[in-house]
N, C-alpha and C positions, 0 to 999 in steps of 0.2 A: 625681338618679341614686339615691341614696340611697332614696325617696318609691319609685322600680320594684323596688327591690331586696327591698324589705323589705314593699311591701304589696302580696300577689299580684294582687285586685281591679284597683289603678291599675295595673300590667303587665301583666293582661291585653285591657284596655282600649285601651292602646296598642299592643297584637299585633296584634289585631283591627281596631284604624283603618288601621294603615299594615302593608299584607299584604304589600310587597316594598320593601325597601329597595335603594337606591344611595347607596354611597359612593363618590368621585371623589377623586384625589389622595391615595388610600388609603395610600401611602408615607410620606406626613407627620403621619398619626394619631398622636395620646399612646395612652397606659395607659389613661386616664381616657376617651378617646373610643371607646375597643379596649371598656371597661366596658360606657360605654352604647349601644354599635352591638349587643354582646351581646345586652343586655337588652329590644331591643325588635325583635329578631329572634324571632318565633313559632318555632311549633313545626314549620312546613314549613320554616323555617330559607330560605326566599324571599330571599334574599342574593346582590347583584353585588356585588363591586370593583375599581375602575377604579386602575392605580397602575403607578408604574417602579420595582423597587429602585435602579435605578441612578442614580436622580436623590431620593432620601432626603438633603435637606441642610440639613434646620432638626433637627437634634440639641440644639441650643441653647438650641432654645424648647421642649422635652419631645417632640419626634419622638422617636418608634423605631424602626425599619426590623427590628425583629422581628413586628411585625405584620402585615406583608406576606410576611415569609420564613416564618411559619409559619401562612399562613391553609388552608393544607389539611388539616394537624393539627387545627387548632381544630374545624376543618366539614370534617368527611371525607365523601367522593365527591364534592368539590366539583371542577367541571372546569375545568380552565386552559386559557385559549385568549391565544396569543403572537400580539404584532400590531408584527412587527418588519422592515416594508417602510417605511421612512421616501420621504415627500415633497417635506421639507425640501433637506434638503445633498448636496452632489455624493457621491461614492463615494468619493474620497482622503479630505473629512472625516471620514465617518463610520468609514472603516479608521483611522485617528489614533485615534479617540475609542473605535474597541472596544479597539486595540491598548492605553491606558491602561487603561480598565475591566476590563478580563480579568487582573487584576491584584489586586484583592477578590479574598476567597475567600467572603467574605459576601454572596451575590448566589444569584437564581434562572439567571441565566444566559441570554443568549439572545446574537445575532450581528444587528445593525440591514444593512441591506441597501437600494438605492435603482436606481432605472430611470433614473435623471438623470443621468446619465453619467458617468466618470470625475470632469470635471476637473482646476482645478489644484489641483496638489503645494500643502501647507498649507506657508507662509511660514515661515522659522522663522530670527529676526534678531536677532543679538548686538549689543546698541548699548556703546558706551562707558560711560554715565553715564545717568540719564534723563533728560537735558537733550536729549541725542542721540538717547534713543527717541523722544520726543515730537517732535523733529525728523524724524526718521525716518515717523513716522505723518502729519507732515504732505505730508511728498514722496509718499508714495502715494495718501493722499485728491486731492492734487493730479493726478497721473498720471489718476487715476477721473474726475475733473471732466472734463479735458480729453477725457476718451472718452465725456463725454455724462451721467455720472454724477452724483448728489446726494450732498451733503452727508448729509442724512438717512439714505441708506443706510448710512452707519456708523455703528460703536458700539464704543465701548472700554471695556472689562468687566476689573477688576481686584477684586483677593481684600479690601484694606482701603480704607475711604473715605479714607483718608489719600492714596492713589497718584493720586487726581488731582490734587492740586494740579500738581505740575510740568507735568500737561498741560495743565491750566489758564489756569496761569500763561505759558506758549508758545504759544497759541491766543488769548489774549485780547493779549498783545502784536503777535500774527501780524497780527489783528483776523478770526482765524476764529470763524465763529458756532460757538457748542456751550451744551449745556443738561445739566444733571446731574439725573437721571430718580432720582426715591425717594431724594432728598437737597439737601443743600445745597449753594451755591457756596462753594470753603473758604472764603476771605475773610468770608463771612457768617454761617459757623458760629458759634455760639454761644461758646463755649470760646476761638475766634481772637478773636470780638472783644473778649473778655475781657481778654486777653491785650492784644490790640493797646492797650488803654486804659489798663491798668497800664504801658504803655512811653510812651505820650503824654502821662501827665501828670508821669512822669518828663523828655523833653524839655521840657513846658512845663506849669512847676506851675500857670499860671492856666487850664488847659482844664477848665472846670469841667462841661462838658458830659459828658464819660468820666468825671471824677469823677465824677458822678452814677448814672453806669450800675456802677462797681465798689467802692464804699465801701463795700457790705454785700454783694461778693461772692466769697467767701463768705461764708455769714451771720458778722457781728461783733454783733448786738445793736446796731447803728446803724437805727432806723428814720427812716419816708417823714417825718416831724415833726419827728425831728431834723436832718433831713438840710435841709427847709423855714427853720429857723431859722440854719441856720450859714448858707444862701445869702440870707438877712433880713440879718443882722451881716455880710456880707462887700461886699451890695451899700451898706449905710449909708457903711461906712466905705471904699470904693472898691476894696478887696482882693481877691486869689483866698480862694474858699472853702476851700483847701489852709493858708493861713495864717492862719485862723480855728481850724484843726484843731489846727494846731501849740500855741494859744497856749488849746484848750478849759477848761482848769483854771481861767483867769481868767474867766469867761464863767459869772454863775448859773444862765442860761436851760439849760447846758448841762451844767447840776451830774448830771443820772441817766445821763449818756453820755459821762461822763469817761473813764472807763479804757478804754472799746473805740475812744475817738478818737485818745486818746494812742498807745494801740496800732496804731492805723494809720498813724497820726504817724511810730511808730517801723522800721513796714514802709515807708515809702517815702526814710525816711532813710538805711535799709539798701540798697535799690535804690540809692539816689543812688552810695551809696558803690561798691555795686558796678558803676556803669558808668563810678566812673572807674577802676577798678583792674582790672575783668578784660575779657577782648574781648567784642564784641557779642554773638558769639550764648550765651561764657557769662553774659551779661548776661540773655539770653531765657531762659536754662535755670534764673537763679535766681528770675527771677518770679516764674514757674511757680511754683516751690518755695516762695520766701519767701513768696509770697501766702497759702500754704494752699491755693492750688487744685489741686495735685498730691496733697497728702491727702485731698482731698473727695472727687476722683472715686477715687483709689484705695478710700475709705471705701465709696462708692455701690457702686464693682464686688464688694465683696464682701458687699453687699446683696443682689447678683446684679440690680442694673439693667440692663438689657441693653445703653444704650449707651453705659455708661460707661468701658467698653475701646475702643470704638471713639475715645472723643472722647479720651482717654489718647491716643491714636495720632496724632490730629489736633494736640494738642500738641507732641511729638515730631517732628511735621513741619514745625509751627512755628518750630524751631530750626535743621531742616535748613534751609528757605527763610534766614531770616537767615543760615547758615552761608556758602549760595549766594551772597548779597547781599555778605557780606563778601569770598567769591572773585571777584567781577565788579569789586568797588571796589576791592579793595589797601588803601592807608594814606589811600585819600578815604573809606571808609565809618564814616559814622556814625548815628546812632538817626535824626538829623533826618531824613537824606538816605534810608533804609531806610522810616519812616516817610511821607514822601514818595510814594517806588515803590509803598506798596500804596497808595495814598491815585491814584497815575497808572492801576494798573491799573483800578480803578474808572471815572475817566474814562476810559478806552478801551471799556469794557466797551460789544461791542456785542449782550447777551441781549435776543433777542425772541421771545417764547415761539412767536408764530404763525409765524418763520421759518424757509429749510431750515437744520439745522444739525444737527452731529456730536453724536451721542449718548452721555453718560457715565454707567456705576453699574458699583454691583458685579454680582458675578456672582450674587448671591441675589435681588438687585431684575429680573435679566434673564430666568432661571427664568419658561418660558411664551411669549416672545417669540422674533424670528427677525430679520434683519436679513443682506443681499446681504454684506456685508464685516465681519468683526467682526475686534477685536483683541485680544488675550487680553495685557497684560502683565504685567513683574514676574515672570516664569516663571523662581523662582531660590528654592535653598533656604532654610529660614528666613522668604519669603517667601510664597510659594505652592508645597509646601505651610508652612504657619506654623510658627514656631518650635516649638507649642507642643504640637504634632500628632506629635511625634519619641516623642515621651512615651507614649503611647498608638497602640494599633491600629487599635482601633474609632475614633479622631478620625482616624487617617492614612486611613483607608479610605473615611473622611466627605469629607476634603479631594478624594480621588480623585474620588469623585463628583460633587463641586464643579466639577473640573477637566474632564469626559463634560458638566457641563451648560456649562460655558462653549464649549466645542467647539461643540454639536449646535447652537448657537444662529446659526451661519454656514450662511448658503445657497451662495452661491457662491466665496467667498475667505474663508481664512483667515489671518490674519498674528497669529506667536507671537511675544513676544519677549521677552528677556530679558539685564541687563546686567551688563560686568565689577563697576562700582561701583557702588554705591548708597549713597546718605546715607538712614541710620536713625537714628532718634534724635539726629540732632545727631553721627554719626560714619559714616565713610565705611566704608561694608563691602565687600567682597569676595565674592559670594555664588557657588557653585557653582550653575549650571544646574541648573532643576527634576526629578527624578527623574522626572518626569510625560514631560517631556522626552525623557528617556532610553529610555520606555517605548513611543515611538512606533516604529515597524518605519521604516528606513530610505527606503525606496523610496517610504513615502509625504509624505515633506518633502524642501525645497529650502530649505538654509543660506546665508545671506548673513553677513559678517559687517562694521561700521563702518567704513567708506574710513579713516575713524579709527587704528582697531585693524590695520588693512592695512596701513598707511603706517609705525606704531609697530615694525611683526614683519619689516618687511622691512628698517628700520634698525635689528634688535636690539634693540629697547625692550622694557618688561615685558610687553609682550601675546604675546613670544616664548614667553615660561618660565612662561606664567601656571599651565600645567600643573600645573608642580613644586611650588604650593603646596595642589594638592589630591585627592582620592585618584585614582589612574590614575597619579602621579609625571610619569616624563618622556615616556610612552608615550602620556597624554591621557587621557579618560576611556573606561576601560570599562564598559559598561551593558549592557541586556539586549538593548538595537539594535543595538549596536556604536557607540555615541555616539563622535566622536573617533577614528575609523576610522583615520588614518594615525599613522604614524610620529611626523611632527611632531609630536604631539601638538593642544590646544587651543592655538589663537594664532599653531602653528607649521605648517601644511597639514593640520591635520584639523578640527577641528570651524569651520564658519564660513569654510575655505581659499578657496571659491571666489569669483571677485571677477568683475565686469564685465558680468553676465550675468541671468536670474532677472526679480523683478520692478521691479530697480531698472533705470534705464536704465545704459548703457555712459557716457554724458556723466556722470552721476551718479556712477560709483563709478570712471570715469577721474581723477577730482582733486579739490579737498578743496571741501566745502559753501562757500555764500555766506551772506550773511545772519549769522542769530544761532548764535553758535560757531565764526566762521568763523575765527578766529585759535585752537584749541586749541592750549595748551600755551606760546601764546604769545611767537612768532615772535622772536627775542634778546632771553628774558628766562627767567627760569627761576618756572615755576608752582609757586605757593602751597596746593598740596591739587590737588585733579580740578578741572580749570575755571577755575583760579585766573585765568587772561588769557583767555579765552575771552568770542570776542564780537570786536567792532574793535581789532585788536590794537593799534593806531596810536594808539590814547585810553586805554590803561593803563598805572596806574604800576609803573614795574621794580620788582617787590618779591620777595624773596630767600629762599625758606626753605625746612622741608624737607616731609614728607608724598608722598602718592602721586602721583606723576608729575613729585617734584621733578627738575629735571636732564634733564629734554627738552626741549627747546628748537627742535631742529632747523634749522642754523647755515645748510645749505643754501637753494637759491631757493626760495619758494612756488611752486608752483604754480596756477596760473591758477583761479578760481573758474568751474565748469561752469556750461553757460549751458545755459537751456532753449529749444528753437526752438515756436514758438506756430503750430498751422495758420492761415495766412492773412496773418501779421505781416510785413512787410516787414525784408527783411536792417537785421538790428541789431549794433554793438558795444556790448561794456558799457563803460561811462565807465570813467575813471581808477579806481584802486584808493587809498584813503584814505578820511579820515572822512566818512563818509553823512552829508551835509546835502542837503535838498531846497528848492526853493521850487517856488511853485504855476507851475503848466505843464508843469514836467516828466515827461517820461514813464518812465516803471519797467515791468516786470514781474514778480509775484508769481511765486511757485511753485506756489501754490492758486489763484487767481484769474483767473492770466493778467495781460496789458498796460491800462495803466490812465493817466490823468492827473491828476497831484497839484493840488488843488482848494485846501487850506490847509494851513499850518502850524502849529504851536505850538510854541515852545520847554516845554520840560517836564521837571526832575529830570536838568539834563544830555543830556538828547535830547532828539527832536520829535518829538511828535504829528503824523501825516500825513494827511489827509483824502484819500483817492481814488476817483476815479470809475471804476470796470474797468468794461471792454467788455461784457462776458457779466457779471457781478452786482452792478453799480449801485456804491453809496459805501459804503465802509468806513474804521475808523481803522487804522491800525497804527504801533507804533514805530518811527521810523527804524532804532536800533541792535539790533533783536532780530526784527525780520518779516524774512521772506528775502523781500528786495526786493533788487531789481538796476538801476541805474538806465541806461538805455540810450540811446543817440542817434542817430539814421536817418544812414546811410551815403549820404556825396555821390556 
């Protein structure tokens, strides 16, 4: 750039080769690109740009959406032609997606419009927890199956790589395919498995395999030589190479990597310490910490590597999952047992890259892409848009547009959603609904809110008053929609009031889920955090304490888990209600999959591995205590 600018000969050189220029995705241009588009624009100034302001969402990597807002200024009489007949998404989408965008005031402005008719109202669904979204998403991709539908047509697009884990981790116990598009499976993140190896050679100091992969990381001045010699001296003498470490000062071979073994010595001695004295997952959070590896990557981000916030994120989720693990166990969880479950999810795992399956990334990776049913979640503040974005105008106006490109990326359906709880960081938050949300005009969404959170409001529980801890009082939320339209308020007949109807079925939000969750709160016992009993109520232990949702219980009958009827299936009941054991021959029905028959078993971490054959898509695994299986028996 520099070589055009300053020697007019080579600028004119390149005027004269390339007499018209096109630029494509002109919204995402730097300064620097804005420089040399200039510079090799002749003097007929022969100049197209192809671009949306309202989709300008890499600010992060030097975009400026000043360059597209002022490219008439720049080249005057330059003539702008709007091309804002979309092909894509029905007419409710696209009214959603203006209705947020028109919200910028930094924008060229235009109004998208489509010949594809109405359809339906964009979904827009308050789950409990996101154990219950992902539950949630999976009762609808189910519904779609059963109407002829593919896996492949969906896609759930969220704002941090951190938000799929939970769906991950409920899809891969379901034994639903899905594949993570411009990333990784968490479990195989780089940063998780870091983590997970600093926690395994704390269960078992002889894993010398994870040792291996985390003695120098982060860097300690241990190198691949040293590291060759301690696993020489540990194999001689029959020991783990952990207690080779311990005792390095006696050892000459390892006289120049004294101190940084000692020192590691002394970080795993601290670990030790701390899993016996604080709970699991503050156990995961001091890893993190004692390792050094929460300085590293804080170090990198202010390097400005780009994904060193992300992988922060991914840590912090790390803690939640354990947080999770330890609400599912009560006073049986431990590192073995936790260790275990991701060590199970892996054997379930059924990723095939060439197969149909539910598609996950963020919403930056999905940019350009389209997709019959998309899910947008995580739609809560602090969230989407990010904490960090409150701060700033121009970042909140960037999230917006984040928010226009996760939209437009649905052709036919839309499902938003967003929940009362959420575990961040290793604590459970409370996040008001997305102002993004708020910004949608009424009439073009249809609220649903968790059979859940219905059952909580009509026996008085905190999903009553949820109101009252956030701005709107007891009135609910006011927005620029009218969000939380009645009385009630939020929780209490306005936002989310309506029940039985929409795109859940009536069977469905007449009585409480089967499968995984299906004991919330923990049927005569009083729950330990969100989720604490949650799952087969029948297999956890009574454990007593306080946190959100302490003191529901709900002393009353259960009510009967909702059964789905299969076209073609012969009249079924579901078996007794008690702990899911199967053995091979029995027959089940999935809620994604449809009626199937159990092929093998495996006992596994406290539950079983299930092999089944479904009628419509061949063999899958799923977890006994976490697939919403129902196990049924043909009527005499």
């Amino acid at each position: 750039m520099q070589l055009l600018a300053e020697h007019k000969d080579v600028r004119d050189f390149y005027q004269n080769k390339y007499r018209y220029l096109l630029v494509d995705e002109y919204q995402d241009t730097s300064v620097a690109q804005f420089r040399l588009v200039s510079l090799l624009t002749g003097p007929e100034r022969n100049i197209c740009v192809v671009g949306d302001d309202d989709q300008s969402i890499y600010r992060f990597r030097g975009a400026t959406i000043e360059n597209i807002l002022n490219f008439e200024k720049c080249y005057p009489g330059a003539k702008t032609i709007r091309l804002e007949q979309n092909y894509r998404s029905t007419s409710n989408i696209l009214n959603a997606a203006n209705c947020v965008i028109q919200h910028n005031t930094e924008r060229k402005g235009k109004t998208l419009w489509t010949d594809n008719g109405e359809g339906d109202k964009v979904q827009v669904y308050t789950a409990e927890n996101e154990q219950d979204e992902a539950m949630h998403i999976a009762d609808v991709i189910g519904q779609h199956l059963k109407e002829g539908g593919h896996l492949a047509d969906h896609a759930i697009l969220y704002r941090m790589n951190a938000q799929s884990a939970p769906i991950e981790s409920y899809f891969t116990r379901a034994g639903i395919p899905h594949k993570i598009v411009g990333g990784q499976r968490f479990n195989d993140r780089k940063e998780v498995k870091d983590i997970h190896s600093y926690m395994s050679i704390v269960a078992n100091p002889r894993d010398d395999v994870r040792l291996r992969r985390i003695i120098n990381e982060p860097a300690r001045k241990i190198g691949n030589t040293t590291v060759e010699v301690i696993a020489d001296l540990a194999a001689q003498q029959g020991v783990s190479m952990l207690e080779i470490i311990g005792h390095a000062d006696q050892y000459a071979k390892l006289s120049r990597a004294v101190m940084p073994l000692l020192k590691f010595w002394q970080i795993y001695q601290n670990l030790q310490d701390s899993l016996e004295t604080k709970t699991l997952d503050a156990f995961a959070a001091d890893v993190i910490e004692r390792t050094g590896y929460k300085a590293m990557l804080e170090a990198d981000a202010a390097k400005g590597h780009e994904d060193a916030a992300d992988r922060l994120q991914n840590l912090g989720q790390l803690v939640n999952n354990v947080k999770n693990y330890c609400d599912q166990h009560g006073e049986d969880a431990t590192l073995e047992g936790y260790l275990e479950d991701i060590a199970l999810i892996s054997d379930i795992d059924s990723y095939n890259e060439s197969a149909d399956q539910v598609v996950l990334m963020t919403i930056h990776s999905a940019k350009g892409l389209e997709f019959p049913y998309v899910f947008l979640i995580g739609m809560e503040e602090g969230v989407f848009p990010s904490e960090m974005s409150k701060y700033s105008e121009a970042d909140l106006e960037e999230e917006r547009r984040l928010a226009y490109v996760g939209i437009t990326r649905a052709k036919k359906e839309l499902y938003i959603s967003n929940s009362v709880t959420r575990m961040l960081y290793g604590r459970t938050q409370r996040n008001e609904p997305s102002r993004f949300l708020r910004e949608i005009e009424p009439e073009y969404i249809e609220e649903t809110r968790s059979p859940v959170l219905e059952q909580r409001s009509r026996l008085g529980g905190w999903g009553s008053s949820y109101s009252d801890t956030v701005p709107g009082g007891a009135s609910g939320y006011s927005g620029p929609s009218g969000w939380g339209r009645s009385a009630g308020g939020y929780g209490s007949g306005g936002y989310g009031s309506r029940s039985g109807g929409g795109y859940l079925n009536r069977e469905y939000n007449a009585g409480e889920r089967s499968g995984f969750g299906s004991g919330y709160a923990g049927r005569g016992t009083s729950s330990s955090g969100y989720g604490a009993a949650y799952g087969n109520s029948s297999t956890q232990p009574k454990v007593r304490s306080g946190g959100f949702g302490a003191g529901y219980s709900g002393t009353g009958a259960k009510t009967p888990a909702a059964k789905i009827s299969f076209t073609g299936a012969p009249a079924a009941k579901a078996a007794p209600a008690g702990s899911k054991h199967y053995e091979p021959g029995d027959i089940v029905e999935h809620k994604v999959f449809g009626r199937g028959t159990v092929l093998k078993v495996k006992p596994a971490a406290g539950d079983q591995i299930v092999e089944i054959n479904f009628e419509k898509v061949g063999i899958k695994k799923t977890m006994a205590n976490f697939a919403p299986l129902t196990k049924i028996t043909t009527e005499e």
